[in-house]
MDAnalysis code that builds the backbone (N, CA, C; Angstrom):
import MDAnalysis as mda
import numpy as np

u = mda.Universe.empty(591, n_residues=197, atom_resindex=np.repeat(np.arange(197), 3), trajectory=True)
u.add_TopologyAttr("name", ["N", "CA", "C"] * 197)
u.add_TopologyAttr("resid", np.arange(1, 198))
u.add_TopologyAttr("resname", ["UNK", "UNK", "UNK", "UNK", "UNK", "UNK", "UNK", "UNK", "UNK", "UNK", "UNK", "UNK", "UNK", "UNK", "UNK", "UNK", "UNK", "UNK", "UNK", "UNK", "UNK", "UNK", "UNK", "UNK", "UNK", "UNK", "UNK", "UNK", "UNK", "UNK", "UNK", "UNK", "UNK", "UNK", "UNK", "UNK", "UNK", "UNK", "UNK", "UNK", "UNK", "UNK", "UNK", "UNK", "UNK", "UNK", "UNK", "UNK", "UNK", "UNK", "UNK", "UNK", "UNK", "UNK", "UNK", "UNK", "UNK", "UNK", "UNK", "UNK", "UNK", "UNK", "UNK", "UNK", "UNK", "UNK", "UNK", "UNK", "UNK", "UNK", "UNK", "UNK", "UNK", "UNK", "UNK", "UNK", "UNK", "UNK", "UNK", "UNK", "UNK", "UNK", "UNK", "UNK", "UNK", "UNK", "UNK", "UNK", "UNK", "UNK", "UNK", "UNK", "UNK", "UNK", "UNK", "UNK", "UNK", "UNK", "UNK", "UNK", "UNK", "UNK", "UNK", "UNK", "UNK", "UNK", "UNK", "UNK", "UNK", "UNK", "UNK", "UNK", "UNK", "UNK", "UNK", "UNK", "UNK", "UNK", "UNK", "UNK", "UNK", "UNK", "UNK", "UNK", "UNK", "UNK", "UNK", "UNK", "UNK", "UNK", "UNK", "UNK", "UNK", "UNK", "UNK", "UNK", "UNK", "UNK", "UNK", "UNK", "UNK", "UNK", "UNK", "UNK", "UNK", "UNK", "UNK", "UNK", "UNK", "UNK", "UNK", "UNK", "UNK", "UNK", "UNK", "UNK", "UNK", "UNK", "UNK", "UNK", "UNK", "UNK", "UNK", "UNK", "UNK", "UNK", "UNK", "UNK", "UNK", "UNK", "UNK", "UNK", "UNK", "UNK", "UNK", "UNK", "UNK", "UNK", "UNK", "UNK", "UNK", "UNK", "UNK", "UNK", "UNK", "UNK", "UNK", "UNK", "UNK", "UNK", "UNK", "UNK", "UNK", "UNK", "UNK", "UNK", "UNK"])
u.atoms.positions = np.array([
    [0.810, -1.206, 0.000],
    [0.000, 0.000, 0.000],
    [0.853, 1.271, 0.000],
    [1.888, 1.636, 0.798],
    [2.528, 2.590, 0.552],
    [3.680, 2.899, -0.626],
    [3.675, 1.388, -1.834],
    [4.072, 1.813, -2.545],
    [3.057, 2.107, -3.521],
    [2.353, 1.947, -3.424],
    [0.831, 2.066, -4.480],
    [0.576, 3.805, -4.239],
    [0.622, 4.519, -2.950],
    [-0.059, 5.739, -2.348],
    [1.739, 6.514, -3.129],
    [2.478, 6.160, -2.996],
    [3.883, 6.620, -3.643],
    [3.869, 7.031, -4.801],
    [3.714, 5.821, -5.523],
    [3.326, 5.923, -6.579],
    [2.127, 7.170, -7.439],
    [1.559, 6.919, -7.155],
    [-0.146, 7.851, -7.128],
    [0.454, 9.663, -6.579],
    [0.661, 9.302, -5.670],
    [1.265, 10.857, -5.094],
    [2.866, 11.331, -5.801],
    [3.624, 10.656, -6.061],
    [5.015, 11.546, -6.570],
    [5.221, 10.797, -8.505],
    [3.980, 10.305, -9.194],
    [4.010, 9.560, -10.494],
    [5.488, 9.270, -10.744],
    [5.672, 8.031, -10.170],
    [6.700, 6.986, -10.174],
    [6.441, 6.636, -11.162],
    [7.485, 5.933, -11.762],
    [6.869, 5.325, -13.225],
    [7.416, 3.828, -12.991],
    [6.202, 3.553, -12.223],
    [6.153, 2.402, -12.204],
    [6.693, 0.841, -12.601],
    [6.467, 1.288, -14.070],
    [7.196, -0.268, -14.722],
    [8.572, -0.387, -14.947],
    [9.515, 0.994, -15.154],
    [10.428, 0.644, -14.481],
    [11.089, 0.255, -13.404],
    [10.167, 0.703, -12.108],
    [10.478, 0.082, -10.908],
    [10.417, -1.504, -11.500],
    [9.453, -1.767, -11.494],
    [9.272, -3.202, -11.694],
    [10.256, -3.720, -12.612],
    [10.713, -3.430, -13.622],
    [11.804, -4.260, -14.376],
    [13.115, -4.452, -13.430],
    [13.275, -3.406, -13.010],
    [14.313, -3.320, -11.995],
    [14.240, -4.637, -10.853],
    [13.495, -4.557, -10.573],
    [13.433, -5.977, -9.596],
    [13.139, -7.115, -10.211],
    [13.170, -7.819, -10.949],
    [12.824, -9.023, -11.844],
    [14.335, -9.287, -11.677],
    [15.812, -9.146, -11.778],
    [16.681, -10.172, -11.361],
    [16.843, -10.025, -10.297],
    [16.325, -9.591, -9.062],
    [16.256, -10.021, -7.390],
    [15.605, -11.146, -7.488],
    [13.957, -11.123, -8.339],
    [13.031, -11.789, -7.864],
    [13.391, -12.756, -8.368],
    [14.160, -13.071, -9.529],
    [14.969, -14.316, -9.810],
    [15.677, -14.990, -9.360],
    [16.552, -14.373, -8.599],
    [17.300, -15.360, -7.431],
    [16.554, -15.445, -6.021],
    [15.704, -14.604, -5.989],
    [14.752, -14.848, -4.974],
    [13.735, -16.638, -5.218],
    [13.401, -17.019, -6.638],
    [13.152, -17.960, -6.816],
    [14.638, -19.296, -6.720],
    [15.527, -18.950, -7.214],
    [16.092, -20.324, -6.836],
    [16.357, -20.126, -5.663],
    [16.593, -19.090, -4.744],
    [16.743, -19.241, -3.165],
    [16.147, -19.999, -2.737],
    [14.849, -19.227, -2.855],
    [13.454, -20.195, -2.051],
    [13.696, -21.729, -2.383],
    [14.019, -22.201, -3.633],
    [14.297, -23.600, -4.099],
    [15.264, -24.568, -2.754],
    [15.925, -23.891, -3.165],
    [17.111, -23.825, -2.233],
    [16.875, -23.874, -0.464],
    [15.890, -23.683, -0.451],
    [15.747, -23.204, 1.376],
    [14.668, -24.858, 1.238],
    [14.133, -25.141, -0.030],
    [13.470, -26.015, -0.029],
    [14.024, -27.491, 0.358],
    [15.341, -27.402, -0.224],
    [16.184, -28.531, -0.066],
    [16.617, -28.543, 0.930],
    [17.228, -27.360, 2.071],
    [17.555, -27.447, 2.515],
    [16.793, -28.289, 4.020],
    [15.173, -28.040, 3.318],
    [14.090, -28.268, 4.107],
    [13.700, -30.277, 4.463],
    [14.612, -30.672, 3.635],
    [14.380, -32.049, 3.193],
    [13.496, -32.053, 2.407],
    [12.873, -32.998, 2.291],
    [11.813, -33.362, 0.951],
    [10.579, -32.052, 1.056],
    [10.939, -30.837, 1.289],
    [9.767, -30.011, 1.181],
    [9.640, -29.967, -0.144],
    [8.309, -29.533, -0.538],
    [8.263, -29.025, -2.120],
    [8.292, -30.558, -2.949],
    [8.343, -31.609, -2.483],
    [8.870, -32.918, -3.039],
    [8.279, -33.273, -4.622],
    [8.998, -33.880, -5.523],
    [8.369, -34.215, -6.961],
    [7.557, -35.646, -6.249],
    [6.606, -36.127, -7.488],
    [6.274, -37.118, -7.765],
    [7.600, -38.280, -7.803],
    [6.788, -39.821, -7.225],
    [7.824, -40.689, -7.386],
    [7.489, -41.312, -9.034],
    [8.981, -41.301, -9.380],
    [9.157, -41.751, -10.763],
    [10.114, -42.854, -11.351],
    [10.001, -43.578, -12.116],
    [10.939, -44.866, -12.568],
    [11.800, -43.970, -13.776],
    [11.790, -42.812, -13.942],
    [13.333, -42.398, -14.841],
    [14.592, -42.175, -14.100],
    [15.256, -42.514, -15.199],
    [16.778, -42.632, -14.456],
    [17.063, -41.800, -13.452],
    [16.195, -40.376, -13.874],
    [16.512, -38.614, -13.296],
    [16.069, -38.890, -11.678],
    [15.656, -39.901, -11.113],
    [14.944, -40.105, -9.752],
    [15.952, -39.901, -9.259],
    [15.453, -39.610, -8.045],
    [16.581, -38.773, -7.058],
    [15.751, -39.223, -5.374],
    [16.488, -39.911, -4.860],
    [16.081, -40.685, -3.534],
    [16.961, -39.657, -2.125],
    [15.994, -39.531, -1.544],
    [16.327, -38.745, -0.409],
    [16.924, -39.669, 0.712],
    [18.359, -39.121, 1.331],
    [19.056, -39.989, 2.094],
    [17.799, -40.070, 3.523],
    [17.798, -40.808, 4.240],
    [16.988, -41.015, 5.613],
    [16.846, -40.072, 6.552],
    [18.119, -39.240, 6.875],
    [18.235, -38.607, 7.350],
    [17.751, -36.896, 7.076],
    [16.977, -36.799, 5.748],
    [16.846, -36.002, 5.100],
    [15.520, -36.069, 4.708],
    [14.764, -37.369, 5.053],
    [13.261, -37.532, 5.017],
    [12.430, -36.136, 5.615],
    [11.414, -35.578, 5.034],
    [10.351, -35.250, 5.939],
    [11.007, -33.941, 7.125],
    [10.065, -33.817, 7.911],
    [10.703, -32.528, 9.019],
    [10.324, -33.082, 10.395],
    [11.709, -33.584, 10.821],
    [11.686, -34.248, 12.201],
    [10.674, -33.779, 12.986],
    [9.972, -34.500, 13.986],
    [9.188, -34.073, 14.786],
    [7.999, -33.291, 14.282],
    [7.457, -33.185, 13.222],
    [6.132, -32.697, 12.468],
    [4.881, -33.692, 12.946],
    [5.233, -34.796, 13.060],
    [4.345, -35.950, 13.661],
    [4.499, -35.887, 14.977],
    [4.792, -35.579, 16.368],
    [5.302, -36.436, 17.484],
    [3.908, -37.514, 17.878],
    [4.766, -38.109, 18.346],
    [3.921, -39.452, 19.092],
    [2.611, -40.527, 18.514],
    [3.213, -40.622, 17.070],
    [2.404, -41.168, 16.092],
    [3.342, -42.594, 16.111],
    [2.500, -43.612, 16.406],
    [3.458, -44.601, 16.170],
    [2.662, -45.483, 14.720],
    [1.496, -45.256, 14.349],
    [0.952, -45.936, 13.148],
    [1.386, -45.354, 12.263],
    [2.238, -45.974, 10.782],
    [2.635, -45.434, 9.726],
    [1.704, -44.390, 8.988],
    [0.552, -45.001, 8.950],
    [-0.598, -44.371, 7.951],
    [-1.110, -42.890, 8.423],
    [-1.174, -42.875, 9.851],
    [-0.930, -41.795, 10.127],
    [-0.246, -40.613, 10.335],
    [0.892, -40.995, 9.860],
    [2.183, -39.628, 8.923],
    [1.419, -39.947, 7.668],
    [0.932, -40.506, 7.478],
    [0.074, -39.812, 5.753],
    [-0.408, -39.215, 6.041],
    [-1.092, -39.402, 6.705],
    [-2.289, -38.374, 7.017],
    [-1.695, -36.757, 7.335],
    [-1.151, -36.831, 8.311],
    [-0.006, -35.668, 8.907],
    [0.945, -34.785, 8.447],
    [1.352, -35.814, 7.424],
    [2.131, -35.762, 6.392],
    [3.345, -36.363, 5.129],
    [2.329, -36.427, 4.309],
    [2.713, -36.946, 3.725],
    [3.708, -37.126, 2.561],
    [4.742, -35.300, 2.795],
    [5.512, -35.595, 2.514],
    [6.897, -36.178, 2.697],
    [6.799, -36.656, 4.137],
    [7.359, -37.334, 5.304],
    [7.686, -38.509, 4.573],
    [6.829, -39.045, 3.988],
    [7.082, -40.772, 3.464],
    [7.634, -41.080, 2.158],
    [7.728, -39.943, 1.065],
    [7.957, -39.970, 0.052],
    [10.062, -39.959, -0.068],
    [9.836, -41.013, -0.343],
    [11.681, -40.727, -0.561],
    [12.418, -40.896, -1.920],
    [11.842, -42.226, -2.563],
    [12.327, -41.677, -4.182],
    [12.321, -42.773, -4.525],
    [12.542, -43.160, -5.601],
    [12.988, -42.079, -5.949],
    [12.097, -41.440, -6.785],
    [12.135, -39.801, -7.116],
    [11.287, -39.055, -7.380],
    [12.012, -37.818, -8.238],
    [10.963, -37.190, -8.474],
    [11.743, -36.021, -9.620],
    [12.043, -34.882, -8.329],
    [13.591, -34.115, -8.931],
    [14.139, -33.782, -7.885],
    [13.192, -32.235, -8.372],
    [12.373, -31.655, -7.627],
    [11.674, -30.386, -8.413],
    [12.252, -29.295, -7.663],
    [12.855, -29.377, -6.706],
    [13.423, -28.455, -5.866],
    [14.881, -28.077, -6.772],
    [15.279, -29.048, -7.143],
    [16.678, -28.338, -8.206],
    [16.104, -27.912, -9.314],
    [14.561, -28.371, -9.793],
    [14.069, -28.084, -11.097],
    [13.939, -26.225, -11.188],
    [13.439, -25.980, -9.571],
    [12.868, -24.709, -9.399],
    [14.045, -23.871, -9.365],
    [15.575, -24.363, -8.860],
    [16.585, -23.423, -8.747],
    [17.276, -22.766, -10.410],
    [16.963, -24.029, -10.966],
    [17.404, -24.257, -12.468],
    [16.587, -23.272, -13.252],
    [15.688, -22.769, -12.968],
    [14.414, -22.131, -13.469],
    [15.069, -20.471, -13.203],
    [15.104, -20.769, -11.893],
    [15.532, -18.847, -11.266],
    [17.033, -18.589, -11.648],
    [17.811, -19.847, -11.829],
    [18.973, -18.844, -12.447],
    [18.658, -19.003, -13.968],
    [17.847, -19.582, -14.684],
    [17.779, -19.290, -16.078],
    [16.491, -17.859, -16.317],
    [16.015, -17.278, -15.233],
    [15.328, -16.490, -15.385],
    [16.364, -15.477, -14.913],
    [17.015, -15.442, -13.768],
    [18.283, -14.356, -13.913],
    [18.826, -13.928, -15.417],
    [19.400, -15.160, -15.992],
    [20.483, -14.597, -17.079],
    [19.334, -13.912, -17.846],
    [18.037, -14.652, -18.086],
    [17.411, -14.109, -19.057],
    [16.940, -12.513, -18.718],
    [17.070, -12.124, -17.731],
    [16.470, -10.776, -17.290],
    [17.397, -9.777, -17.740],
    [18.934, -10.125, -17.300],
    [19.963, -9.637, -17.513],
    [20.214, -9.488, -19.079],
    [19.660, -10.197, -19.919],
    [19.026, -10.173, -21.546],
    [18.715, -9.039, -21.808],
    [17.362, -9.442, -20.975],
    [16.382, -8.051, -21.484],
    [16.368, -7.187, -20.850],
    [17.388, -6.355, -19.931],
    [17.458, -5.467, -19.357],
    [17.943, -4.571, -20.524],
    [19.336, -5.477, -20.876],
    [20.329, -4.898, -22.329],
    [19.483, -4.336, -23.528],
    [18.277, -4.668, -23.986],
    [17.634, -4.625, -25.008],
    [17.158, -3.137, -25.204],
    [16.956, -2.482, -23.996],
    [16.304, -0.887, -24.371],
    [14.886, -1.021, -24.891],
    [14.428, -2.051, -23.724],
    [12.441, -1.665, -24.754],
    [11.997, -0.765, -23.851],
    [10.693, -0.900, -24.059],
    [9.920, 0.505, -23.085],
    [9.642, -0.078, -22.063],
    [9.744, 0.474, -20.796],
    [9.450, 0.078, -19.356],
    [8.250, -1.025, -19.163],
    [8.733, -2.135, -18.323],
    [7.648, -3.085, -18.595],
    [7.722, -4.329, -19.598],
    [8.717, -3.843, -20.318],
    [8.811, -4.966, -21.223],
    [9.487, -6.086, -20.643],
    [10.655, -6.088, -19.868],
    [11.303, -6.967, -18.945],
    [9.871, -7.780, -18.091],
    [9.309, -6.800, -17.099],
    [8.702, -7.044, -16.092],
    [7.417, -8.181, -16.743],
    [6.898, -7.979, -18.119],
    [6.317, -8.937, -18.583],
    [6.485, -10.387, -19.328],
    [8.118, -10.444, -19.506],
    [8.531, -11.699, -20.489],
    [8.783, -12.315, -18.844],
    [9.093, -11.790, -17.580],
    [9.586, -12.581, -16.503],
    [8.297, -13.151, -16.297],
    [6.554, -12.416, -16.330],
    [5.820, -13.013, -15.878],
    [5.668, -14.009, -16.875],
    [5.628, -13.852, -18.154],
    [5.409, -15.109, -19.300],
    [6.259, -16.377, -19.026],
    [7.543, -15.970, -18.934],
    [8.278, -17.489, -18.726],
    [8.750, -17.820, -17.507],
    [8.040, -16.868, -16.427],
    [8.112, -17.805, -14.804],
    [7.089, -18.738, -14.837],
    [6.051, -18.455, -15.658],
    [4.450, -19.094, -15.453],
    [4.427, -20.179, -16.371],
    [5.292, -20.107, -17.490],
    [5.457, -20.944, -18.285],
    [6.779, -22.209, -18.228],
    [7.693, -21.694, -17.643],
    [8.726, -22.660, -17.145],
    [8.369, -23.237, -16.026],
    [7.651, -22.684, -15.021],
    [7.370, -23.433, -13.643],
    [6.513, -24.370, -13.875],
    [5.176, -24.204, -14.496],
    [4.398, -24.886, -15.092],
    [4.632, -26.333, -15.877],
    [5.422, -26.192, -16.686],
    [6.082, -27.267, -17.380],
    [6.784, -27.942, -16.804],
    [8.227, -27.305, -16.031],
    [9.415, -28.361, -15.987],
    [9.419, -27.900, -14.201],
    [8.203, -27.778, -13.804],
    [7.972, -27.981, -11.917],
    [7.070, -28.433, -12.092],
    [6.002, -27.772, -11.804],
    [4.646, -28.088, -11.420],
    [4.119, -29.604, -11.880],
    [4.412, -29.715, -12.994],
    [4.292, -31.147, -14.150],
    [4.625, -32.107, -12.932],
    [5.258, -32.516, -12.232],
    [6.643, -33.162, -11.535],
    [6.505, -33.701, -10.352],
    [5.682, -32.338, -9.815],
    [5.386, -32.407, -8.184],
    [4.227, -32.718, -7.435],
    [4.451, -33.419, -6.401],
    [3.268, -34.171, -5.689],
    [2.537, -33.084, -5.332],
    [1.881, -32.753, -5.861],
    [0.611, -31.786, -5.586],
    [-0.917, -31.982, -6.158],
    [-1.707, -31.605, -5.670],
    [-2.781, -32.340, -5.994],
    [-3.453, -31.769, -7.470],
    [-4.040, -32.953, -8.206],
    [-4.204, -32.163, -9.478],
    [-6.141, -32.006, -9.348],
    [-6.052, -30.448, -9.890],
    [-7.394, -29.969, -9.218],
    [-8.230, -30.683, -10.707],
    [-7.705, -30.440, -11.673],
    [-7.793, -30.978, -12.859],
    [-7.371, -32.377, -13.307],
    [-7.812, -33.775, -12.865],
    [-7.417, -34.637, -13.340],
    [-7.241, -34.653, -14.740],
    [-6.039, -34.243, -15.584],
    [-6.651, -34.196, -17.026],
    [-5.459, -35.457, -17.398],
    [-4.299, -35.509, -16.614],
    [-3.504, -36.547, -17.382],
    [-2.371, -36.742, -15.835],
    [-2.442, -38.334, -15.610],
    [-1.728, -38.864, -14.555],
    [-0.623, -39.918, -15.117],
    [0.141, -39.686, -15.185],
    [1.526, -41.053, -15.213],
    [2.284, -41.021, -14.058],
    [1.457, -42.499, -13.358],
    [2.831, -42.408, -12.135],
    [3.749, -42.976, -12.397],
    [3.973, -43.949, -13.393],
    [5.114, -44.433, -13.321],
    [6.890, -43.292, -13.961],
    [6.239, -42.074, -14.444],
    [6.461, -41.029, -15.300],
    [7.114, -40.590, -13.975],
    [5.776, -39.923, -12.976],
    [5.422, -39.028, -12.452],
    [5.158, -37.812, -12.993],
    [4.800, -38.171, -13.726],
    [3.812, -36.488, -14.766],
    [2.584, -36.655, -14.182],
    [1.872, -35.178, -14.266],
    [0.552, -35.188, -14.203],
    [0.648, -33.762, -14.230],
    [-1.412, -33.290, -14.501],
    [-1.559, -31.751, -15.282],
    [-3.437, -32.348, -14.572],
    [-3.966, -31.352, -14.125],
    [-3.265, -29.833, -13.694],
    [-3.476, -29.572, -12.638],
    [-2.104, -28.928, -12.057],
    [-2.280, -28.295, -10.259],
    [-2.836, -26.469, -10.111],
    [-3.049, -26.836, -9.322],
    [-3.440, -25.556, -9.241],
    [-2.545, -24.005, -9.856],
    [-1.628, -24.352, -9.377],
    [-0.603, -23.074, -10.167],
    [-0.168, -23.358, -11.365],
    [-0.730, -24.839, -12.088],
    [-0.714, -24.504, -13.618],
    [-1.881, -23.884, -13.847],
    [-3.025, -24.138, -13.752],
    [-4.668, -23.251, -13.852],
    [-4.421, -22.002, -13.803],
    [-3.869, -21.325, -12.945],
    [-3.464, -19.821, -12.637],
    [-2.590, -19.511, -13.251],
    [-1.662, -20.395, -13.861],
    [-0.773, -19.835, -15.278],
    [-0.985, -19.764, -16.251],
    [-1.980, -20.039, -16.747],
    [-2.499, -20.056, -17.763],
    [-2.806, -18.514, -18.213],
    [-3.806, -18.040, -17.800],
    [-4.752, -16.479, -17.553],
    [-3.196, -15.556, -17.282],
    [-2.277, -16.273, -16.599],
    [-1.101, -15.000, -16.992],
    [-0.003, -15.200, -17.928],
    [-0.028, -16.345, -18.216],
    [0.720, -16.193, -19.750],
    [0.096, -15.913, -20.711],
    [-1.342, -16.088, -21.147],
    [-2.137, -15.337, -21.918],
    [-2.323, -13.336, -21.907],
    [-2.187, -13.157, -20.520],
    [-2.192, -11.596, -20.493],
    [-0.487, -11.618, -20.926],
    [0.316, -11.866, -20.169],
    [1.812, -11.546, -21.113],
    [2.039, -11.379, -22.192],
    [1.294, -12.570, -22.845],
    [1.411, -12.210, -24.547],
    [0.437, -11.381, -25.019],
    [-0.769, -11.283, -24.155],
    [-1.156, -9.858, -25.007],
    [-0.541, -8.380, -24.722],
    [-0.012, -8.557, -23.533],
    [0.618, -6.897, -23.457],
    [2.264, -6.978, -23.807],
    [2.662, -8.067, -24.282],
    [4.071, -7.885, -24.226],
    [4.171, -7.168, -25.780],
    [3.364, -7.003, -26.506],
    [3.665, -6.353, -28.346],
    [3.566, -4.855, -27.705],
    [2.478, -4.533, -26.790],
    [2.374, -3.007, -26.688],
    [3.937, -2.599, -25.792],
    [4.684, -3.409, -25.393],
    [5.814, -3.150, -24.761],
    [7.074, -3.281, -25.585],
    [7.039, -3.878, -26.506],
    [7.818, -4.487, -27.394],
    [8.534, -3.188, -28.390],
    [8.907, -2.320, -27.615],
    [9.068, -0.506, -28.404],
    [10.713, -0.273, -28.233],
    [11.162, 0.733, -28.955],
    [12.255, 1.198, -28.245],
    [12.060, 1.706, -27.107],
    [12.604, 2.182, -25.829],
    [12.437, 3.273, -25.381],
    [12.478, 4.394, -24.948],
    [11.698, 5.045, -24.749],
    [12.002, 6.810, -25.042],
    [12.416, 7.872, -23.719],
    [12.807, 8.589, -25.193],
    [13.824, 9.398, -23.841],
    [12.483, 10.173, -22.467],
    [12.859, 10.738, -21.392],
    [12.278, 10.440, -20.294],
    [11.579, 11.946, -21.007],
    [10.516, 12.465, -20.559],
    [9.757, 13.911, -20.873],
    [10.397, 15.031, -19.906],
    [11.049, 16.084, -21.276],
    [11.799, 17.235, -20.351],
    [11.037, 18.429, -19.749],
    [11.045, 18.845, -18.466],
    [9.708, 19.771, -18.897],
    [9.989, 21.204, -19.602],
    [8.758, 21.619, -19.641],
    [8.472, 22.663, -20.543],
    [9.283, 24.216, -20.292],
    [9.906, 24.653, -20.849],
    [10.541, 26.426, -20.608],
    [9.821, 26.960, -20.171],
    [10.173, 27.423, -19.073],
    [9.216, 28.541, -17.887],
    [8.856, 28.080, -16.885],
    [8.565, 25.939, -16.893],
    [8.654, 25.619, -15.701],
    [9.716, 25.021, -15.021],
    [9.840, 24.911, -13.477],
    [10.593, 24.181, -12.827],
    [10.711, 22.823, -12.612],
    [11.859, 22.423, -13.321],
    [11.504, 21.061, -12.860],
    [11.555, 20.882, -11.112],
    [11.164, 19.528, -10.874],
    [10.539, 19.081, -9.609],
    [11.919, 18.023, -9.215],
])
C-alpha cells in the first residue's frame, strides 16, 4: 500500500520500478528452491521410474518431529505426507533453482535490449508461469485440481493448481508484451518557464 499511495502521489513510473526488480526476484526464486532442499523433501516431486529419480538420504526424510507421538505409519500420511515420500522421485526443488537462475540470465538479456518500461517485467511473468508450469509443477506431488492426465510411473501429471493460474497470466503476457515491445524513449523534459521538480 505505501508503494501504491507513492506511486499515485510523486508519479513513479512504475514499470520501471518493476523491471528493476525481476533479477532479485529471480534469485529470490532459486533461493526459495534452495531453502526447499535445505528443508528435506519439502516441495517434493512425484515418485518416478526415470533414471533422473533422485532418492532422499533417511536422514533427510520429511521434518523431524512434524508428527510427534504417532506410532501408526498411515498416520504420517495423514499428517504428512511428505514425510514418506523418498524416491525415488523427480528432484523439483533443483528443477525450481534451475528455473531462477535461467530467469536471472534471461532478465539480464532483457534489461540490455532498451524496450519501453515493462517490457522486462512482462517476459519474466510469461516465462516464470510458463517454465514453472512445465518443468515444476508437471513433476510435483501436488494435488491435481484438474485430473486431465496422470503417469505415475512417469510421475507427470496436469493440472495443479498453479498450472490453472498460469495459464490467464501467460495469456495476459502475450497480449501486453507487443504493446511493450518498443524502443524506449527518452524520459519527458519539462516545458521552458517551468521548474523542474
Amino acid at each position: 500500500m505505501p508503494f501504491v499511495y507513492h506511486y499515485y502521489r510523486h508519479r513513479i513510473p512504475i514499470w520501471a520500478y518493476l523491471d528493476a526488480t525481476v533479477p532479485g526476484i529471480a534469485i529470490g526464486v532459486a533461493a526459495g528452491r534452495l531453502g526447499n532442499i535445505m528443508n528435506g523433501s519439502d516441495t517434493v516431486g512425484r515418485l518416478t521410474q526415470w533414471p533422473i529419480g533422485f532418492t532422499w538420504p533417511e536422514w533427510a526424510r520429511g521434518f523431524p518431529g512434524v508428527c510427534p507421538g504417532i506410532q501408526d505409519i498411515s498416520e504420517v500420511a495423514r499428517c504428512a505426507p511428505e514425510a514418506l515420500v523418498r524416491g525415488p522421485v523427480h528432484f523439483t526443488q533443483l528443477y525450481g533453482v534451475l528455473i531462477g537462475l535461467a530467469l536471472f540470465l534471461l532478465s539480464l538479456h532483457w534489461l540490455r535490449q532498451n524496450r519501453a518500461f515493462g517490457y522486462v517485467f512482462w517476459q519474466f511473468v510469461l516465462w516464470y508461469s510458463l517454465l514453472r508450469s512445465v518443468f515444476e509443477e508437471t513433476f510435483r506431488l501436488n494435488p491435481l485440481w484438474l485430473r486431465v492426465y496422470l503417469n505415475e510411473q512417469a510421475g507427470v501429471g496436469f493440472f495443479t493448481a498453479t498450472q490453472i493460474v498460469s495459464i490467464p497470466l501467460i495469456l495476459l503476457a502475450l497480449f501486453l508484451l507487443p504493446r511493450f515491445n518498443k524502443p524506449r524513449t527518452a524520459p519527458t523534459k519539462p516545458s521552458p518557464g517551468r521548474k523542474a521538480k
